[in-house]
C-alpha positions in Angstrom: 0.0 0.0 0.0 2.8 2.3 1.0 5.0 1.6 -2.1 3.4 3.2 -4.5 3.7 7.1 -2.6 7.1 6.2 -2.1 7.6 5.2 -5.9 5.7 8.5 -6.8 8.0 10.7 -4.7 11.3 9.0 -6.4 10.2 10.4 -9.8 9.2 13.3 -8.6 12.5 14.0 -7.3 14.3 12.5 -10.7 11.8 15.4 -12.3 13.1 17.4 -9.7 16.9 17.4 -10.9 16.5 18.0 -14.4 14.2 21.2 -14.8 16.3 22.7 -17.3 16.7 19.8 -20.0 12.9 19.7 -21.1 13.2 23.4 -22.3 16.5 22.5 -23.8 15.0 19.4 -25.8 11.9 21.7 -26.8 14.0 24.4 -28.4 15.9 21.6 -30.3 12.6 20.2 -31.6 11.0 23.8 -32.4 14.4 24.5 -35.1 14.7 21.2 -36.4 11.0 21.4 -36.6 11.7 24.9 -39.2 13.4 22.9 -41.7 11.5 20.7 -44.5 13.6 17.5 -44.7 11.9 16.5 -47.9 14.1 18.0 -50.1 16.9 15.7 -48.8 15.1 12.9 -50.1 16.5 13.6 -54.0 20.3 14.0 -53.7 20.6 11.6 -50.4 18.7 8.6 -52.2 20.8 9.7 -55.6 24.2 9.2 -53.2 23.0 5.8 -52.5 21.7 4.6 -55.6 25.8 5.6 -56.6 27.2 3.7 -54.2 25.2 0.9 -54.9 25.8 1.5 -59.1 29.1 1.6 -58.5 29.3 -1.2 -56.1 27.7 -4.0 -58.8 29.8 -2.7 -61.4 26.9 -1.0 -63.0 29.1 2.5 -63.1 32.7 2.9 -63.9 34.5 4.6 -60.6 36.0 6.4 -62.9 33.1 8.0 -64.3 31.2 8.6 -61.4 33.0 8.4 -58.0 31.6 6.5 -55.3 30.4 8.7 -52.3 32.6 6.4 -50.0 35.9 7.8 -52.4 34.3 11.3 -52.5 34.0 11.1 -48.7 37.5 10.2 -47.8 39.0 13.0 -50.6 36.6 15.4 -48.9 38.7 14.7 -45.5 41.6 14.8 -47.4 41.0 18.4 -48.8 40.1 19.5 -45.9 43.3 19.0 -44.1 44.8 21.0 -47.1 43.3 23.8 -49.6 40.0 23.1 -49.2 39.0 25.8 -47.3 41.2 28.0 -48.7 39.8 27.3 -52.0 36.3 27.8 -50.5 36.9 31.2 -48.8 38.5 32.9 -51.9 35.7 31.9 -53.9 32.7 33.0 -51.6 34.7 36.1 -50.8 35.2 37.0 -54.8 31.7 36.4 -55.3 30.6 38.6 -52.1 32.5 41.6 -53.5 31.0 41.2 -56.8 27.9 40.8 -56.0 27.4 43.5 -54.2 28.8 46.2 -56.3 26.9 44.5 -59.1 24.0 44.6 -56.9 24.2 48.4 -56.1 24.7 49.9 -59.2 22.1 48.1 -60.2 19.5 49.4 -57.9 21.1 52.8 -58.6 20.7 52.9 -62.3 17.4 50.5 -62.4 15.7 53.0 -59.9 16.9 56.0 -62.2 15.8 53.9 -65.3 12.6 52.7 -63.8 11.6 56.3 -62.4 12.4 58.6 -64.7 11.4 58.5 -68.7 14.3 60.4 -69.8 16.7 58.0 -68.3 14.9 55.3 -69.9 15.1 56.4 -73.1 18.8 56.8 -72.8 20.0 54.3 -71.3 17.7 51.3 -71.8 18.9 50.4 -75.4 22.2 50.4 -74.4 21.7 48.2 -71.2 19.6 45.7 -73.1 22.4 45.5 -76.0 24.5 44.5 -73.4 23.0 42.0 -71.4 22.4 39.6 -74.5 26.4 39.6 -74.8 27.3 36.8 -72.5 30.0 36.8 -69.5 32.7 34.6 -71.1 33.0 37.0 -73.9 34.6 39.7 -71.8 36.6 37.6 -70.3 39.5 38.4 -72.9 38.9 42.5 -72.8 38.8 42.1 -69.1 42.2 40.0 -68.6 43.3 42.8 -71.4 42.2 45.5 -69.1 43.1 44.3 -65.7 45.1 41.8 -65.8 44.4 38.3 -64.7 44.3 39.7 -60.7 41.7 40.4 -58.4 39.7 43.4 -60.3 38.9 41.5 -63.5 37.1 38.3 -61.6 35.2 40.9 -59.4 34.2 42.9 -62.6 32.9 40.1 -64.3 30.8 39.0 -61.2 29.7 42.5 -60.9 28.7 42.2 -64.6 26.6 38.8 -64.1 24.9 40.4 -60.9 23.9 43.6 -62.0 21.3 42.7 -65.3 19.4 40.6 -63.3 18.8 42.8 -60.4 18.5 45.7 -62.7 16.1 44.3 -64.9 13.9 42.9 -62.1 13.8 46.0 -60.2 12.8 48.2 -63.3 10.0 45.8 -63.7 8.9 45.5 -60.8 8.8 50.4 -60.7 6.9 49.8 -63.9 4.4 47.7 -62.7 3.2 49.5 -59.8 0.1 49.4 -59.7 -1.2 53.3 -61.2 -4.1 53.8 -59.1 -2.3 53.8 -56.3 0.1 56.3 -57.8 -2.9 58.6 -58.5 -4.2 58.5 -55.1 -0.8 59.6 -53.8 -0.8 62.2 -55.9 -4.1 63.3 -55.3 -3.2 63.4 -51.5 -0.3 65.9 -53.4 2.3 63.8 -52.0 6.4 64.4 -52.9 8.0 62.3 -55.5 10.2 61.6 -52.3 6.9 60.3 -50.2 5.7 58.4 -53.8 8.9 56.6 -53.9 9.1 55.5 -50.7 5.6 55.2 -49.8 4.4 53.5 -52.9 7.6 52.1 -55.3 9.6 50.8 -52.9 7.1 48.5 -51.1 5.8 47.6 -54.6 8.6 46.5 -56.2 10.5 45.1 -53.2 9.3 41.4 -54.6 10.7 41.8 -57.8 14.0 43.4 -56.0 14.5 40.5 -54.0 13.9 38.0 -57.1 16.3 39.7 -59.4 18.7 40.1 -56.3 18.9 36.0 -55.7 18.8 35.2 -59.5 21.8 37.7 -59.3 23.6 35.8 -56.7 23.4 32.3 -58.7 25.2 34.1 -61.9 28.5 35.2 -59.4 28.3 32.0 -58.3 28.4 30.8 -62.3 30.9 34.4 -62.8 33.2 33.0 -60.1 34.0 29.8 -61.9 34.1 31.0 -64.9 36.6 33.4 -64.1 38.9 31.1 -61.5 38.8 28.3 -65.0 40.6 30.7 -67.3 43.0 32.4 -64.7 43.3 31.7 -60.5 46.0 29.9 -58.1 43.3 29.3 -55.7 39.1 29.0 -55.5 36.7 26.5 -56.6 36.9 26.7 -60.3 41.1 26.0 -59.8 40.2 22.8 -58.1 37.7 22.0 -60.7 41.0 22.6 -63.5 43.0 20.9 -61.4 41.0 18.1 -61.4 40.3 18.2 -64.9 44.6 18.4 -65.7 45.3 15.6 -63.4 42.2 13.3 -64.7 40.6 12.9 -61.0 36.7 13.1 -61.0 36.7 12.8 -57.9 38.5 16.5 -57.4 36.2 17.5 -59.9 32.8 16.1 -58.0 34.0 17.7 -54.8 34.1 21.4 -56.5 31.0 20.4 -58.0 29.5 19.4 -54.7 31.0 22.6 -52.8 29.1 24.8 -55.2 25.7 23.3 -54.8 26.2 23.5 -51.2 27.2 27.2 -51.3 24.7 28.0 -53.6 22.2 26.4 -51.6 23.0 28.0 -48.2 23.7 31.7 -50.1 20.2 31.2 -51.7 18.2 29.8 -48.5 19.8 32.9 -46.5 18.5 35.3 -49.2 14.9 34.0 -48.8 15.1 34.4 -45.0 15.4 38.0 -45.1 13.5 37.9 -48.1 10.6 36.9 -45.8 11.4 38.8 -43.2 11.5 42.1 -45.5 8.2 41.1 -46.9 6.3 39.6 -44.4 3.3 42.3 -44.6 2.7 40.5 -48.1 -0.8 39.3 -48.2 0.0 36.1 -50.7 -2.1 32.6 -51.1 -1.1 30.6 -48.2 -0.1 27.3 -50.8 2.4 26.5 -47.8 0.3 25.9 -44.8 -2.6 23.8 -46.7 -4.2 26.3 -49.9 -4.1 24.6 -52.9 -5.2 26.3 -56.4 -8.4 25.1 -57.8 
């Protein structure tokens, strides 16, 4: 009869000891519970189905690396130039990106606000964006040399037409009407712009700014292939001059994996900037009909 008080007490007082874990083990559940582990499913289940390939025979190691091989190069590399390699390319592509990305809200801002402007210098811009990155590669090395300035130019260069363009479509299509009712308030082409445009085409912004961001990432390579002692694209020629895929699939894999992180940040403070948005919930439940 008495046991079971006494049984109750001892795990009350085991409760007792450990107040401060449950919170813990809560807050761990909460920010794994932020992150959609679906889209794992695709390249973990395409490792595998490599390891088995490659295992039966199925796939030449040669061709395709097994993820065992591209595991034990990765702790090579990262003894040695890995990171090296890694930092020079994200910081190339950092200081391209966002001088690319500033001039481009600059000039598409002047472009998208004032006709003039457009008139001007529309052509021109549109001429050049159809000219693609790898053939100023030669002017550029001509230019500045096969240093620093000429990869950050051409990043700049990839970055900047799709911001631009994004942003002076996203001025143009505000909607009018409530451009006239700003006006009819008599409100300042200061108050317009940062009442009205700049909410309005923040969306666009923020689409051009991230479609921006995966061209330095293409930029980067492309520049660090032709000319570079260190970066991801000089692993990827290294690889390619000393015939070892698996080199190669490591670059490869280091990319993705910047790319993805780089991107994923982006549409954090994308959502954060535009949380007022009033858009079809499609992510908790909606579906179209």
């Amino acid at each position: 009869m008495n046991s079971h008080p006494r049984e109750f007490q001892r795990v009350k007082q085991t409760a007792e000891q450990f107040p401060s874990r449950l919170p813990l083990v809560q807050r761990v559940g909460n920010f794994l519970g932020r992150f959609d582990l679906r889209g794992a499913i695709v390249p973990v289940g395409s490792l595998l189905l490599l390891e088995l390939f490659v295992r039966l025979g199925w796939v030449s190691p040669y061709v395709l690396p097994p993820p065992s091989e591209l595991y034990d190069t990765f702790l090579r590399l990262a003894e040695g130039p890995l990171w090296t390699n890694v930092a020079a390319s994200t910081a190339r592509v950092f200081v391209g990106f966002v001088i690319g990305s500033l001039l481009a809200i600059v000039v598409g801002s002047l472009v998208g606000l004032v006709i003039a402007a457009e008139r001007y210098l529309e052509p021109t811009f549109q001429a050049l964006r159809a000219v693609p990155s790898l053939a100023w590669v030669p002017l550029l090395m001509i230019w500045f040399g096969i240093g620093e300035t000429s990869k950050i130019v051409l990043i700049a260069k990839s970055a900047f037409f799709p911001v631009y363009l994004n942003l002076f479509s996203g001025i143009r299509n505000v909607d009018r009407k409530l451009v006239e009712v700003g006006e009819m308030y008599r409100q300042p082409l200061p108050v317009l712009v940062w009442r009205i445009f700049i909410p309005a085409s923040l969306p666009h912004l923020f689409t051009g700014l991230r479609y921006g961001l995966s061209l330095a990432w293409l930029s980067v390579v492309a520049a660090e292939l032709l000319a570079a002692s260190e970066g991801i694209g000089y692993m990827l020629s290294d690889g390619r001059e000393l015939s070892r895929p698996d080199l190669v699939m490591i670059a490869i894999i280091c990319l993705a994996v910047l790319g993805k992180i780089s991107d994923s940040l982006f549409k954090i403070v994308e959502n954060r900037c535009l949380r007022w948005r009033d858009t079809y919930p499609l992510q908790q439940g909606g579906r179209l009909r």
